[in-house]
KEBA-447406 format. One record per residue: x, y, z of N, C-alpha, C in turn; residue in one letter. Coordinates in steps of 0.05 Angstrom, whole numbers, padded with zeros to 5 digits, always signed. Layout:
XYZXYZXYZa;...
***
This chain:
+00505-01860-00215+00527-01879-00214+00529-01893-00241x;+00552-01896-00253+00553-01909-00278+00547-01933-00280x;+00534-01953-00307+00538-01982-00304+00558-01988-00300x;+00583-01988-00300+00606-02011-00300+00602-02009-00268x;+00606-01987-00249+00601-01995-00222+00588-02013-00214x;+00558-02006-00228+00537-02028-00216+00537-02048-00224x;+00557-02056-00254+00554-02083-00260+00572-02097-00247x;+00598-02087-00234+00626-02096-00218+00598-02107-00184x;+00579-02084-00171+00566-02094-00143+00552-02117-00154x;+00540-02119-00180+00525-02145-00180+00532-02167-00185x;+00561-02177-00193+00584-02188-00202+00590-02201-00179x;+00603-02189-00159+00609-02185-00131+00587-02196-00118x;+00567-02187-00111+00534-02188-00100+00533-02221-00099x;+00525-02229-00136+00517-02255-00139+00547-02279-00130x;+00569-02259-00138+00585-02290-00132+00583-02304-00112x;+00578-02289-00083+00577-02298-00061+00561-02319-00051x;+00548-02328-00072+00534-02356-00080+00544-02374-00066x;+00568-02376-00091+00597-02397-00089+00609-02406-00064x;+00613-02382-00051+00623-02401-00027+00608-02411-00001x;+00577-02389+00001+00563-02395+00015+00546-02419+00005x;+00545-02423-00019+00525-02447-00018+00533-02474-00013x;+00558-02479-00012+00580-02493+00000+00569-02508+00020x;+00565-02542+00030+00572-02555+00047+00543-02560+00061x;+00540-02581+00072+00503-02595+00076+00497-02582+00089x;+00464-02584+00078+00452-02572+00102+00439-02575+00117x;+00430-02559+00129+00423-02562+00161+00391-02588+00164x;+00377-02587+00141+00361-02600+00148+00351-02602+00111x;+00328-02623+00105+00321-02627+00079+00295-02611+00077x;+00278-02590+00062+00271-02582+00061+00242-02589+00029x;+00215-02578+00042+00193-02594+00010+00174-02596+00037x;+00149-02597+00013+00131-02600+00020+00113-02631+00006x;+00096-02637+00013+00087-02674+00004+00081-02670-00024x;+00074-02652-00046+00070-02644-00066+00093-02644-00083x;+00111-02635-00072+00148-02634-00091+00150-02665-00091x;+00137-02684-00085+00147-02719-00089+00125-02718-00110x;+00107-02707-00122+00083-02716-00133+00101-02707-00167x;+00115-02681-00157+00123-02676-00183+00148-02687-00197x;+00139-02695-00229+00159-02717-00236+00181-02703-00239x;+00207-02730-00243+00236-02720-00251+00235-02721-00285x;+00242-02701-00293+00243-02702-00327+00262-02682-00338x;+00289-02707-00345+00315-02699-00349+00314-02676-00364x;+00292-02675-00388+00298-02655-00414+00304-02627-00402x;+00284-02626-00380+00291-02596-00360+00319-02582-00360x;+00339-02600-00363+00363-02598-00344+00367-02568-00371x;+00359-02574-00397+00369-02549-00420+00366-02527-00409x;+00339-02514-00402+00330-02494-00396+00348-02489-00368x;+00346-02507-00346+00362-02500-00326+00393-02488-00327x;+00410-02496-00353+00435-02493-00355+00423-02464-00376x;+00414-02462-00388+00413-02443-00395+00409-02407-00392x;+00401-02414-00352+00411-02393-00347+00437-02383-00348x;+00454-02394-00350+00486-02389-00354+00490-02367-00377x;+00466-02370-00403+00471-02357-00423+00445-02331-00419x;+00430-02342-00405+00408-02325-00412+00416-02297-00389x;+00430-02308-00370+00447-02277-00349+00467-02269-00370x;+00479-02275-00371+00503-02258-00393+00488-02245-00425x;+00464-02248-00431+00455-02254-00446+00439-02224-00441x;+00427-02219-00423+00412-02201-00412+00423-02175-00405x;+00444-02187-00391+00471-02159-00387+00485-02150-00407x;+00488-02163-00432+00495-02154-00457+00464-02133-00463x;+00443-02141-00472+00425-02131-00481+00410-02104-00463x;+00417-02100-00432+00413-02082-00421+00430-02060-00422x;+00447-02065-00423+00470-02054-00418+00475-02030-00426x;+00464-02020-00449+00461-01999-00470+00434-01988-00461x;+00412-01993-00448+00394-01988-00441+00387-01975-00422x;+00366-01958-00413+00353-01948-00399+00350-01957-00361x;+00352-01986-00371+00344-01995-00346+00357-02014-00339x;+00386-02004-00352+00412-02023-00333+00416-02020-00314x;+00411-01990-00304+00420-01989-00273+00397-02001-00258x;+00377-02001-00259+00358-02018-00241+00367-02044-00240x;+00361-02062-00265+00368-02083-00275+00393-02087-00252x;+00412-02077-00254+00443-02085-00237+00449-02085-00210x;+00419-02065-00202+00421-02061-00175+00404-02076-00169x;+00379-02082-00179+00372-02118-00174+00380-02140-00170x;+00394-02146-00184+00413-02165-00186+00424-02162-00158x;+00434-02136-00156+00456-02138-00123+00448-02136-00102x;+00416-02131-00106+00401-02138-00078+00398-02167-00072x;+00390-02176-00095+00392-02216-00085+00408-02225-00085x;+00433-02216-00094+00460-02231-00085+00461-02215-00060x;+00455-02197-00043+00463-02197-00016+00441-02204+00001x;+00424-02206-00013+00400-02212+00009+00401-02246+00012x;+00412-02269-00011+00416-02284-00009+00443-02291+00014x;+00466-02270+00009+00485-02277+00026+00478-02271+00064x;+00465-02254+00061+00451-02244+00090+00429-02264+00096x;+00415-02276+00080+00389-02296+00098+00398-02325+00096x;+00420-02340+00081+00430-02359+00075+00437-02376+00094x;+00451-02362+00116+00453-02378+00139+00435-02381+00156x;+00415-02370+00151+00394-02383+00175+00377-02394+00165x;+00378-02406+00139+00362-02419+00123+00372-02445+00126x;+00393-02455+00108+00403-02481+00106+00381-02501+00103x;+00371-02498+00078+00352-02526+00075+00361-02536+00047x;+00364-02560+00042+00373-02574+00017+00349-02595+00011x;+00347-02594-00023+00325-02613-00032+00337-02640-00035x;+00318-02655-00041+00320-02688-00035+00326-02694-00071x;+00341-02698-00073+00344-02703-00106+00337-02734-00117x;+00327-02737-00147+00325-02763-00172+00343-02775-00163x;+00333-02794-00181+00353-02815-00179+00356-02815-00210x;+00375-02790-00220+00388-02792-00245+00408-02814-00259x;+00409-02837-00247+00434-02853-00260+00424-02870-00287x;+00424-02880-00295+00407-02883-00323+00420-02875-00355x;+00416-02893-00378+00441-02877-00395+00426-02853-00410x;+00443-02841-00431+00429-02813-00441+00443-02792-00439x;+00436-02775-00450+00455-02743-00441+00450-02723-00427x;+00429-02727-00425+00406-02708-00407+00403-02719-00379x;+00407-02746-00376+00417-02758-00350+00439-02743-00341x;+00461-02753-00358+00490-02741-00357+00491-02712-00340x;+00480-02692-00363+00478-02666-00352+00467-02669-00323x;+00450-02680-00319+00431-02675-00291+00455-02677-00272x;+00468-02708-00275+00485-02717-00254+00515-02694-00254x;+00520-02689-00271+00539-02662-00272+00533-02646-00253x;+00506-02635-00263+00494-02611-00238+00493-02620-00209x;+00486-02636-00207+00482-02650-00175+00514-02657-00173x;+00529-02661-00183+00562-02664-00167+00574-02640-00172x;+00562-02617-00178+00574-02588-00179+00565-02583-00156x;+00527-02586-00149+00519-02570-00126+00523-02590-00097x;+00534-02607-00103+00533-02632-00083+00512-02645-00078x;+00518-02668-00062+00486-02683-00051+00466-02672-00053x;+00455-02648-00035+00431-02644-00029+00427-02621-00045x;+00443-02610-00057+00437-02575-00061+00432-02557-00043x;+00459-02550-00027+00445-02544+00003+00441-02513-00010x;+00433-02497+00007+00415-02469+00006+00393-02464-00008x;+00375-02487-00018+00361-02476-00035+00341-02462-00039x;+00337-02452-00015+00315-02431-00013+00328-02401-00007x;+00316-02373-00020+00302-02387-00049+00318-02391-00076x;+00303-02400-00090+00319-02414-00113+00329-02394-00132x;+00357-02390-00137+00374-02360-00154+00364-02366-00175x;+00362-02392-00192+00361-02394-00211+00320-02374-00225x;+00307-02378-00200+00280-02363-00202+00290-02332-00202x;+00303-02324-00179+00303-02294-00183+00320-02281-00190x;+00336-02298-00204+00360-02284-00231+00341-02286-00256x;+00327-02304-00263+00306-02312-00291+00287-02293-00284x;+00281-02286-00268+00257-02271-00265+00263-02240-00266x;+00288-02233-00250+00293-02207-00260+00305-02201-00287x;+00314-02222-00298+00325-02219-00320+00302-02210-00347x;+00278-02225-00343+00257-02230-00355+00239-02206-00357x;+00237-02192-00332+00227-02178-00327+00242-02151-00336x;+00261-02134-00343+00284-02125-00346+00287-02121-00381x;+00280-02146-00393+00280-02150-00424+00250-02151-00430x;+00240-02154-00416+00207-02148-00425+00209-02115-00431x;+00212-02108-00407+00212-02077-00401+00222-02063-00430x;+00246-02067-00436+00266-02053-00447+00266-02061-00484x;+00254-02083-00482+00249-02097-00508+00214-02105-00516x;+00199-02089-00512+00172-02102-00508+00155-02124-00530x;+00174-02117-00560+00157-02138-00576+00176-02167-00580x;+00185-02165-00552+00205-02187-00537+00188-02197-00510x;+00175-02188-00504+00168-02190-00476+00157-02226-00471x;+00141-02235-00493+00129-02253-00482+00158-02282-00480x;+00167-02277-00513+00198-02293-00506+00215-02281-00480x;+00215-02265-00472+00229-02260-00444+00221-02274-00423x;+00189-02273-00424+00173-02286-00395+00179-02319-00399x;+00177-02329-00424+00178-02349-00428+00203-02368-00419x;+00219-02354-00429+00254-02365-00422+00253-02355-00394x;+00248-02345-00370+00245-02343-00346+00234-02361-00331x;+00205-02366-00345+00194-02387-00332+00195-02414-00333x;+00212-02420-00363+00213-02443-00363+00251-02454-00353x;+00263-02435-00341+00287-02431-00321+00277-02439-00298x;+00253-02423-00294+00247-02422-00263+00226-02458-00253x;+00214-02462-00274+00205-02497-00277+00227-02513-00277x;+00245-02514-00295+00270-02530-00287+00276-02540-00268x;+00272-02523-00243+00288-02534-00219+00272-02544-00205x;+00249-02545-00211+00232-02569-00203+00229-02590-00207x;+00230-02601-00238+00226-02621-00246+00258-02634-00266x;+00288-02622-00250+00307-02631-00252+00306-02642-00217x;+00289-02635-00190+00296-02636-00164+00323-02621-00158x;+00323-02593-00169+00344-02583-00159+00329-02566-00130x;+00303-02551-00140+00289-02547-00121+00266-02554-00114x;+00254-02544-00092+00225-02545-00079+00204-02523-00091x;+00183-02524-00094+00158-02506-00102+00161-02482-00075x;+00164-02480-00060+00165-02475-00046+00193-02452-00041x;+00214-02462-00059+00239-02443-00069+00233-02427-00094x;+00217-02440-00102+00206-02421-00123+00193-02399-00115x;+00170-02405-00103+00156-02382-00089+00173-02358-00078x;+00186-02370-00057+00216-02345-00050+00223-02335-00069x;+00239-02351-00088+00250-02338-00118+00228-02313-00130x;+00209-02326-00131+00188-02294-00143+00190-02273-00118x;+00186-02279-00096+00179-02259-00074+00213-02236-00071x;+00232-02255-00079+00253-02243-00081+00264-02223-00101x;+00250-02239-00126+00261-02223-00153+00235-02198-00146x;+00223-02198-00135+00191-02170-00137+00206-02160-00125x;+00211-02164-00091+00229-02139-00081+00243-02129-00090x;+00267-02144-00109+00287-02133-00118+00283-02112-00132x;+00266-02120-00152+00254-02106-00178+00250-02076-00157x;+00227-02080-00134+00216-02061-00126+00228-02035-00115x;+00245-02047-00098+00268-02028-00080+00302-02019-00105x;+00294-02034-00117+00318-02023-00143+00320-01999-00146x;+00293-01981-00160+00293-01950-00168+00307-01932-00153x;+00287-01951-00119+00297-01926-00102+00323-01923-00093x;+00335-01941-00087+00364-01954-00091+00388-01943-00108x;+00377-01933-00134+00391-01928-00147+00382-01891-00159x;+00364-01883-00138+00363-01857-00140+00375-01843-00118x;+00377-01861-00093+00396-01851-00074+00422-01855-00086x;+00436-01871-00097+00459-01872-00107+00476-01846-00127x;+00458-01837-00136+00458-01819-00163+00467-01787-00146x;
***
């Protein structure tokens, strides 16, 4: 199957974010440990910076070997997110960002994009888009690898210590991006 196909399913795949992540949820979700961990605005960089570091990745794969995995990863967690989403519905308890600064600013941006609570946040996209992404440019770029893991992980910390998510959405986020990674090949050798 060509990339542009697979990059149009993962396109498709992830948008479905958007409308499912839409509207409170069902219950607040954390464990007594996510209150221990501080709020520290500077996070919010790395967190927005997935915006560049996905487009960023699909530029740099793209020409590569392992776009088609890469794409069909991607389109397993945007449907596996759209398929387990509703019987999840847990939203984190967010800072109290009001305070002056710009990095405040940003935070409070993000929280009136995702609304009050951040409903769906388990698990957290922002982990297993950074993580397959990371994982993907390690691969493909290796005397890149450790800046790849690095910009992943410090995406995937963000949303802890902006309170966009729970430790606990993180964990999913890895368990999600491995499957993805895992069932990709095969995925895309049935396709072929």
């Amino acid at each position: 199957m060509n990339n542009a196909r697979l990059l149009f399913f993962a396109a498709a795949s992830l948008s479905l974010y958007v409308p499912i992540s839409r509207g409170r949820p069902k219950r607040l979700c954390g464990m007594p440990i996510d209150r221990r961990i501080p709020f520290l605005p500077i996070f919010v960089i790395p967190y927005l910076s997935l915006f560049f570091f996905l487009p960023a990745a699909i530029i740099l794969l793209y020409p590569t070997p392992f776009a088609g995995s890469f794409l069909v990863a991607l389109g397993i967690v945007g449907l596996l997110y759209a398929t387990m989403s509703p019987f999840v519905g847990c939203g984190a308890r967010r800072a109290d960002a009001h305070g002056p600064g710009i990095l405040r600013a940003l935070v409070r941006f993000v929280y009136r994009i995702d609304g009050e609570y951040n409903n769906d946040v388990f698990p957290s996209t922002h982990v297993y888009v950074s993580t397959i992404c990371g994982y993907y440019l390690a691969r493909a770029y290796p005397p890149y690898a450790l800046l790849s893991w690095a910009a992943a992980v410090c995406i995937a910390a963000s949303t802890v210590f902006i309170k966009q998510h729970n430790l606990m959405d993180i964990a999913g986020g890895l368990v999600w991006a491995a499957t993805a990674i895992l069932v990709a090949q095969s995925v895309l050798s049935l396709l072929v």
